[in-house]
LOKOL-266622 format. One record per residue (C-alpha): x, y, z. Coordinates in steps of 0.5 Angstrom, whole numbers, padded with zeros to 4 digits, always signed. Each point is the difference from the previous one (the first is absolute). Layout:
XYZ;...
***
This chain:
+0081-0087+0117;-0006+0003+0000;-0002+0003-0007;+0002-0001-0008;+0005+0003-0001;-0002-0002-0008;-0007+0003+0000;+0002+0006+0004;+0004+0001-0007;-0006-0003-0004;-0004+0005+0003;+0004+0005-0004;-0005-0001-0006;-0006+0002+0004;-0004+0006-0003;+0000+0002+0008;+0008+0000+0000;+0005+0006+0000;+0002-0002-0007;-0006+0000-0003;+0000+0008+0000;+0005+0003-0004;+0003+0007+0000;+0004+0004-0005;+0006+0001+0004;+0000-0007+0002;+0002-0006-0005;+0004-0005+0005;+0003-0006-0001;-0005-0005+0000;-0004+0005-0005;+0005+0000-0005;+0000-0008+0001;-0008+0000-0001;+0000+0004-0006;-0002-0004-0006;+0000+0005-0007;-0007+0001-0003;-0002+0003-0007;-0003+0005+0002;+0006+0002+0004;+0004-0001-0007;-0006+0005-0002;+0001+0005+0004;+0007+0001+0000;-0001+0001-0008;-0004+0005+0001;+0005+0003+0006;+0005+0000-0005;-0004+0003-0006;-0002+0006+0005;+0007+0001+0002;+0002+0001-0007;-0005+0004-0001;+0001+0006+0005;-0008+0001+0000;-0003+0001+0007;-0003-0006+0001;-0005-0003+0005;+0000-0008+0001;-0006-0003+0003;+0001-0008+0003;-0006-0002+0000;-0003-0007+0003;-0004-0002+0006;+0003-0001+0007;+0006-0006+0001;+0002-0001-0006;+0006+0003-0001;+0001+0007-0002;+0003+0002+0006;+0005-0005-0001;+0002+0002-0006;+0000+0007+0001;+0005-0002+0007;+0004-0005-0005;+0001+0005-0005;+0003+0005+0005;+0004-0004+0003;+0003-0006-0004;-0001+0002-0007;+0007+0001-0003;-0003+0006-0005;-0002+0004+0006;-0007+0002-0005;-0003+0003+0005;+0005+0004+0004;-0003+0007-0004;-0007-0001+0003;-0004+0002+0006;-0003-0008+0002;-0007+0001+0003;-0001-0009+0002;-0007+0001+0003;-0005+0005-0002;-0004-0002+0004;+0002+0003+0006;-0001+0007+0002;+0006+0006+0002;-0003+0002+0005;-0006-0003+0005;-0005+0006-0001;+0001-0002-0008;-0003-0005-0004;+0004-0005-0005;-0004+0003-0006;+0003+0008+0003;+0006-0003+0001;+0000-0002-0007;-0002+0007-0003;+0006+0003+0004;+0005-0006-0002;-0001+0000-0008;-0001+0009+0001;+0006+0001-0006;-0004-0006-0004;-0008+0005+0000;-0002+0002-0008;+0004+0007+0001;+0005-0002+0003;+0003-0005-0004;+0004+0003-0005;+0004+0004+0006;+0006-0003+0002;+0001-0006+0005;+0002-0006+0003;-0003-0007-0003;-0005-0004+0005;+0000-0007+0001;-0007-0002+0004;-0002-0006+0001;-0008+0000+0002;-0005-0006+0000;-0006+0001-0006;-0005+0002+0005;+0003+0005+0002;+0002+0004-0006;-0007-0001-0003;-0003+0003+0007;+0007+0005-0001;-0003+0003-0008;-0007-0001+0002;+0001+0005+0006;-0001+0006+0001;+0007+0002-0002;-0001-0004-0007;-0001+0007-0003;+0007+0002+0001;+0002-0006-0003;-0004-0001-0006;+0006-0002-0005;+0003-0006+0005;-0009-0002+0001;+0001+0000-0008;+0006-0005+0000;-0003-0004+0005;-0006-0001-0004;+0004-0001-0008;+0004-0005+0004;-0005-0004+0003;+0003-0001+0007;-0007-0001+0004;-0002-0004-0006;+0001-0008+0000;+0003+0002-0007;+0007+0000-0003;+0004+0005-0002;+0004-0002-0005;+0004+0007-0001;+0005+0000+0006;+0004+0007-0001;-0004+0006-0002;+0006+0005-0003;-0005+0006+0000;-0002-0002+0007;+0002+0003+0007;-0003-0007+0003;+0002-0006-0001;-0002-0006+0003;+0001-0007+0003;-0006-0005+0002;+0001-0005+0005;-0008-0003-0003;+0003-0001-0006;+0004-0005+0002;-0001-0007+0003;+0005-0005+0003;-0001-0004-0005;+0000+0000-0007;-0003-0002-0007;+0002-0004-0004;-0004-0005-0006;+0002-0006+0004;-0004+0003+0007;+0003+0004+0005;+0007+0000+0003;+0001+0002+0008;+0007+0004-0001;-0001+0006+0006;-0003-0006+0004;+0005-0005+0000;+0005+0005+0000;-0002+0001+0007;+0000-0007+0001;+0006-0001-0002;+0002+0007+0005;-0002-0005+0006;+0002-0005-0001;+0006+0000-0004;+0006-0005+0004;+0005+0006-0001;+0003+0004+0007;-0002+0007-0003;-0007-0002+0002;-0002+0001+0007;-0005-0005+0001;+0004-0006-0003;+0006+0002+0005;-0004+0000+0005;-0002-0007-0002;+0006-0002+0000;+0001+0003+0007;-0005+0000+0004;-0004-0006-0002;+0007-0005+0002;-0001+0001+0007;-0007+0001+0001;-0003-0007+0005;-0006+0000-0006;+0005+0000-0006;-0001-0008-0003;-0008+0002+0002;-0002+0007-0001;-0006+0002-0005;+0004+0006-0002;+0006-0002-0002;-0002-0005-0004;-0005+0005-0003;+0006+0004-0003;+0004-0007-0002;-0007-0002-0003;+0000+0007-0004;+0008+0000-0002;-0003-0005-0006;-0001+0005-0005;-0005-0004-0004;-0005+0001+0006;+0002+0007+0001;-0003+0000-0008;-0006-0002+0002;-0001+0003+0005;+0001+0007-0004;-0004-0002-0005;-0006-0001+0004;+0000+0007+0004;+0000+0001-0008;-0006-0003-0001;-0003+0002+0006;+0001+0008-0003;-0003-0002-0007;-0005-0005+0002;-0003+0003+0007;+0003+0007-0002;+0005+0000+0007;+0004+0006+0000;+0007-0002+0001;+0005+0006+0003;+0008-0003+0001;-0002+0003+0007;-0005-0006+0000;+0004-0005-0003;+0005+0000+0005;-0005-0001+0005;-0003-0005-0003;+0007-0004-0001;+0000+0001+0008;-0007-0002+0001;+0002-0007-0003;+0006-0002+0004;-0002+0003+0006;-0007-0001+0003;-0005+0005+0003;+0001-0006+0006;+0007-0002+0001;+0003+0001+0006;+0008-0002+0002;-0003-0002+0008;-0006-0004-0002;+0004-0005-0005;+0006-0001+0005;-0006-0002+0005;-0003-0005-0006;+0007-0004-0001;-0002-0004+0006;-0006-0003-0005;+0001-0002-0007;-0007+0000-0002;-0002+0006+0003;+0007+0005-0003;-0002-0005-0007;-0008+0003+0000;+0003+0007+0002;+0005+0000-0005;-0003-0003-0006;-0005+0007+0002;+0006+0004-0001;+0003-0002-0006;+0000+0004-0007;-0004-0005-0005;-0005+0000+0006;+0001+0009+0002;-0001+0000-0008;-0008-0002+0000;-0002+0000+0006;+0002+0006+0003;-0007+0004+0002;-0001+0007+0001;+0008+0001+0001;+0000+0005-0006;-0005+0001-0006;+0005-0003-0004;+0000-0007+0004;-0008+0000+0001;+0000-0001-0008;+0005-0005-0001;-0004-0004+0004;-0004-0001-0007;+0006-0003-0003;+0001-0005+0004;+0001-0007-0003;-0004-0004+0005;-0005+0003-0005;+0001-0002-0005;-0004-0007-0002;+0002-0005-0005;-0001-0008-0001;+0008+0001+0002;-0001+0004+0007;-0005-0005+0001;+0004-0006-0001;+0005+0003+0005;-0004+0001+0005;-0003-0007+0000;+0007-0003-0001;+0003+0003+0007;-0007+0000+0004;+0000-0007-0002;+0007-0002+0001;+0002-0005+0006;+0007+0004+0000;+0001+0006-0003;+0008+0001+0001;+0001+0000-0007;-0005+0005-0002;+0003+0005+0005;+0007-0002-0002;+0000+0002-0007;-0004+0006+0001;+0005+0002+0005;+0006-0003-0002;+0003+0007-0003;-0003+0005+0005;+0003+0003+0006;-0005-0003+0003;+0002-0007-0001;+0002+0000+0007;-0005+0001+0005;-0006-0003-0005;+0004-0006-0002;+0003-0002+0006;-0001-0008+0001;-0004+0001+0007;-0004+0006-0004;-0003-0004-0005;-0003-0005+0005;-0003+0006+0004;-0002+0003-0006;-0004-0006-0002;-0004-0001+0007;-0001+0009+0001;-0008+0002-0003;+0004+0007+0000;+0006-0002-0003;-0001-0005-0005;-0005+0005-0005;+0005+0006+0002;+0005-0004-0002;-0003-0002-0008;-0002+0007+0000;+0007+0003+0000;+0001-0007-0005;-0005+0004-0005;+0003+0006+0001;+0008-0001-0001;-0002-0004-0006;-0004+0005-0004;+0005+0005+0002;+0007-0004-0002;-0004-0001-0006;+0000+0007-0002;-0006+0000-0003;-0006+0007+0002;-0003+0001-0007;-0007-0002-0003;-0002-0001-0007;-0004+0007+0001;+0005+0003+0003;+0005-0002-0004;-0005+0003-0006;-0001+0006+0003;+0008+0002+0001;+0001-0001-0008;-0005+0004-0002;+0002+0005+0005;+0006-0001-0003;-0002+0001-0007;-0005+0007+0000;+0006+0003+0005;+0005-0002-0005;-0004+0002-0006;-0002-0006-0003;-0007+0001-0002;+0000-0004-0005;+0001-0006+0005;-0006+0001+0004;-0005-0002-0005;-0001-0006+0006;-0002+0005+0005;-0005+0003-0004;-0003-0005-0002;+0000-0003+0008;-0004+0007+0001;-0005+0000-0005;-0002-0008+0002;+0001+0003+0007;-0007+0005-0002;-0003-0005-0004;+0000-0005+0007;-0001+0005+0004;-0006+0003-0004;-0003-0007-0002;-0001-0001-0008;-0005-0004-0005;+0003-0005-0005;+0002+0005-0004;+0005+0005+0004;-0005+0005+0001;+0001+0003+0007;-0006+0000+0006;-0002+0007+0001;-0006-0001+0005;-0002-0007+0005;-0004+0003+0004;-0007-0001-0002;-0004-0008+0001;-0001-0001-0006;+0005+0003-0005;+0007+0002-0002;+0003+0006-0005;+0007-0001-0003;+0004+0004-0005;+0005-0001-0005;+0007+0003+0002;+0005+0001-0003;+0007+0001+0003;+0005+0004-0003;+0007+0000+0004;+0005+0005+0000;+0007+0001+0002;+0001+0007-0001;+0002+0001+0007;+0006-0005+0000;+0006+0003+0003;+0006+0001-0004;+0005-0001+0004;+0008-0001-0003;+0002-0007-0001;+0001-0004+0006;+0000-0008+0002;-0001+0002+0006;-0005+0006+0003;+0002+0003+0006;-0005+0006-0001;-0008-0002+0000;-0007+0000+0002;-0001-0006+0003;-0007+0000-0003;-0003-0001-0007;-0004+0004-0004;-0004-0002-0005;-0004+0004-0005;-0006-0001-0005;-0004+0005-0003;-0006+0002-0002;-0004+0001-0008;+0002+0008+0003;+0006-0002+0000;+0001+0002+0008;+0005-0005+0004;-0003-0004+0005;+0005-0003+0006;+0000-0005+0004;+0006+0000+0005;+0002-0006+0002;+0004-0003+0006;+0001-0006+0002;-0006-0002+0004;-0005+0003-0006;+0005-0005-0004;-0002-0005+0004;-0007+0000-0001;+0000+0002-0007;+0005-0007-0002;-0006-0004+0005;-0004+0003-0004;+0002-0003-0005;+0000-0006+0001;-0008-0001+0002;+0000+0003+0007;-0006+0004+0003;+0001+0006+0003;-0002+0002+0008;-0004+0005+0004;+0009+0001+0002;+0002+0000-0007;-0005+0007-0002;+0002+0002+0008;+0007+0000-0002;+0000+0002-0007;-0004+0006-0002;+0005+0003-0005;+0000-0007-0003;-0009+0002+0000;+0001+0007-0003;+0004-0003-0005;-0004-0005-0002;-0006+0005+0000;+0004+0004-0005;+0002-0005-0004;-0009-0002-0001;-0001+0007-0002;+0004-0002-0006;-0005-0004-0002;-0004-0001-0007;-0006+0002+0005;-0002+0005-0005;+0000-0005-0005;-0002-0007+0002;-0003-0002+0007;-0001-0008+0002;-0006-0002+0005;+0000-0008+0002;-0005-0002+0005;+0000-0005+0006;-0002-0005-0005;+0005+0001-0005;-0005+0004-0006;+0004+0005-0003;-0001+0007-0003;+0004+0006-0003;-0001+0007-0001;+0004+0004-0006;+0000+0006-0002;-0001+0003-0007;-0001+0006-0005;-0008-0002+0001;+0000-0001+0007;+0000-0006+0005;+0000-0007-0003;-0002-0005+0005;+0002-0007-0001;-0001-0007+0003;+0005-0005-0001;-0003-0006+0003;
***
């Protein structure tokens, strides 16, 4: 036996793989196994069956970006949805594919959706369903052909399809465009508790489900029986690792946390090749871990490199994705407790219990624990760190915990401002107005810092924040948001009544929150945060500088100068 059969399956999940391309016409088995129901197919099957009833000609755009399922869906649809909603429609999967070589995608476009130009709209023709990425609609209307296309360029804008906002109207009765849009929709959903990962662990649950319908898991059964690395192969104790489902929670709410927090955009496409990445590594090899059986340390080191708690954080430049988990990797976090452990197991003259008991419920146990290992384990300069390392790691992840205050905060207020809930966020509000005061610098008395940069004083004014929340979306009443931006905005105004909005995303959250406990801004944190900069600017234009002005020097002398129906009138306070 030379070759995996059990990874040659796995390899399945690959983005490279054949399976990762779907085509209209074709809808197999293992594709029909792989399909999980989303919201926005739920979404788009309504629209279906409304435009269906209506016998108005209707074109529907599926829109989104690369990877992350619309072809899919639009392949299921056609060939294992029991209501057979799109039989009357002509299906065009990729409009980013010219007809002809000597033809652009926008000019095929033009040609595609002839019947659907502003004079020909109200003439007879078949219903359209295209499924095109954001980019390519935008350069679509915004072409050179826009101008045939002036009520389909009104509807795009009206609905807010190349913006990060959402369109609560889902179905326009007077429209001949409807649409769905894969941005709107998130593989997690918000709830007042925090996120909920349901698209996620549902893939998870795809792979890893015990049942014969599931490819992967039959090949398991079969393939890994026979093999001479049964008893000792990473991969196959990866995938019993991963059929835990509380571990495959983790893992799914860390991807969400990565999307939030360091905005990773995460395709079906890419979740796939992810699960991949952390049951097989870039490194494994059939032969070379057949050679290394002759010697347990070094098969040991290898495996220990090649086993899903270690492939999760230390996993450099295989993807995007698993460079910026490395950020989240427990060895990082220090704490008094860490600190203790790790002094326990270097110090320990037997450390067989420590290993025992981390390893005990783990498909590792076998290879780790075996009792000529923990000797050699104890003696290795190379073993003995790797092997507290992965301790460190398999706890913190059966452990289940990913969240820190911060964020934490950050996912309720998300959940209140898209849920509505203005009233709630008084919290951030108040963060956001102290975050300026820190930022700026204040007297004793609140006023905020207007100017520093002069040797000998200071100018500060008196500013009053007035929020708003306007702007709040409405939507129906849910516990559970499946439609959001994944952003809050904030809203002050000035004495002209003008909004001022502050954006805020995760990162800027952050900042704003260590603001707030006394933290002093950085060369990095103006670099990186210049919206945050602008607003704060605005925000000092609000002032009372036309009222009053405070001067405090080097040496604590205080002035200010006041306006009034005379004049100026300066004042010495101390």
């Amino acid at each position: 036996m030379g070759s995996c059969k059990f990874t040659n399956e796995l390899d399945r999940l690959r983005k490279s793989s054949n399976d990762s391309i779907d085509h209209v016409e074709k809808f197999d088995k293992f594709k029909k196994y792989m399909h999980v129901n989303r919201t926005a197919e739920e979404d788009l099957k309504d629209i279906l069956r409304r435009v269906n009833a209506s016998g108005k000609k209707t074109l529907v755009l599926l829109c989104g970006s690369a990877g992350d399922g619309k072809s899919h869906l639009l392949s299921y649809l056609k060939n294992s949805d029991e209501e057979r909603l799109i039989d009357n429609y002509v299906v065009y999967n990729d409009a980013t594919e010219s007809s002809a070589p000597s033809m652009t995608a926008i000019q095929t476009l033009n040609n595609l959706l002839d019947s659907f130009k502003d004079y020909n709209l109200d003439m007879p023709g078949q219903n359209v369903i295209l499924a095109i990425n954001l980019g390519v609609l935008s350069n679509f209307i915004e072409s050179e052909y826009g101008d045939g296309f002036k009520i389909l360029k009104k509807y795009v804008k009206s609905s807010d399809i190349l913006t990060t906002k959402i369109n609560i109207k889902d179905f326009d009765e007077e429209s001949h465009f409807q649409h769905v849009s894969f941005s709107d929709y998130h593989m997690y959903s918000l709830t007042e508790k925090g996120i909920h990962a349901g698209y996620i662990e549902k893939i998870f649950e795809k792979v890893f489900n015990q049942e014969d319908e599931n490819v992967f898991y039959k090949s398991y059964q079969k393939d890994c029986t026979d093999c001479p690395l049964a008893q000792k192969c990473p991969v196959k104790k990866n995938y019993e690792y991963l059929m835990d489902q509380k571990r495959q929670k983790y893992v799914a709410e860390l991807l969400v946390k990565a999307t939030i927090q360091d905005k990773v955009i995460l395709t079906t496409r890419e979740l796939l090749n992810f699960i991949y990445d952390i049951l097989v590594s870039q490194n494994f090899s059939f032969t070379k871990f057949q050679k290394l059986l002759i010697d347990d340390v070094e098969y040991l080191k290898e495996f220990i490199k090649q086993i899903t708690p270690v492939l999760l954080f230390d996993s450099a430049d295989v993807t995007v994705l698993m460079n910026m988990l490395q950020k989240y990797d427990p060895l990082l976090i220090r704490s008094e407790k860490a600190d203790s452990k790790a002094i326990s197991y270097y110090v320990s003259s037997d450390i067989m219990n420590e290993i025992n008991n981390a390893f005990m419920a783990l498909p590792y146990k076998d290879i780790i624990c075996a009792s000529e290992m923990t000797v050699k384990i104890k003696d290795d300069r190379q073993l003995k760190p790797g092997v507290f390392n992965l301790i460190v790691r398999v706890q913190h992840i059966d452990e289940g915990k990913c969240e820190s205050e911060i964020y934490k905060r950050y996912l309720s207020d998300l959940y209140m401002f898209n849920a509505g809930k203005g009233k709630k966020l008084g919290k951030l509000y108040n963060m956001v107005e102290k975050g300026v005061t820190q930022w700026c610098g204040s007297d004793e008395e609140g006023n905020l810092c207007l100017e520093d940069r002069y040797s000998d004083f200071s100018l500060y004014e008196k500013v009053k924040f007035k929020e708003n929340i306007e702007h709040i979306p409405h939507p129906e009443e849910t516990e559970e948001l499946q439609r959001f931006v994944s952003t809050i905005v904030a809203a002050f105004e000035n004495p002209d009544g003008e909004k001022i909005y502050l954006d805020i995303d995760y990162s800027l959250y952050e900042l704003i929150y260590r603001l707030n406990q006394g933290y002093i801004q950085t060369a990095d944190d103006r670099n990186n945060h210049a919206d945050f900069i602008s607003f704060v600017n605005k925000i000092l234009q609000t002032g009372l500088f036309a009222e009053t002005l405070s001067i405090v020097s080097v040496d604590g002398k205080k002035a200010s100068i006041s306006q009034s129906m005379f004049g100026y009138k300066f004042r010495v306070v101390r």
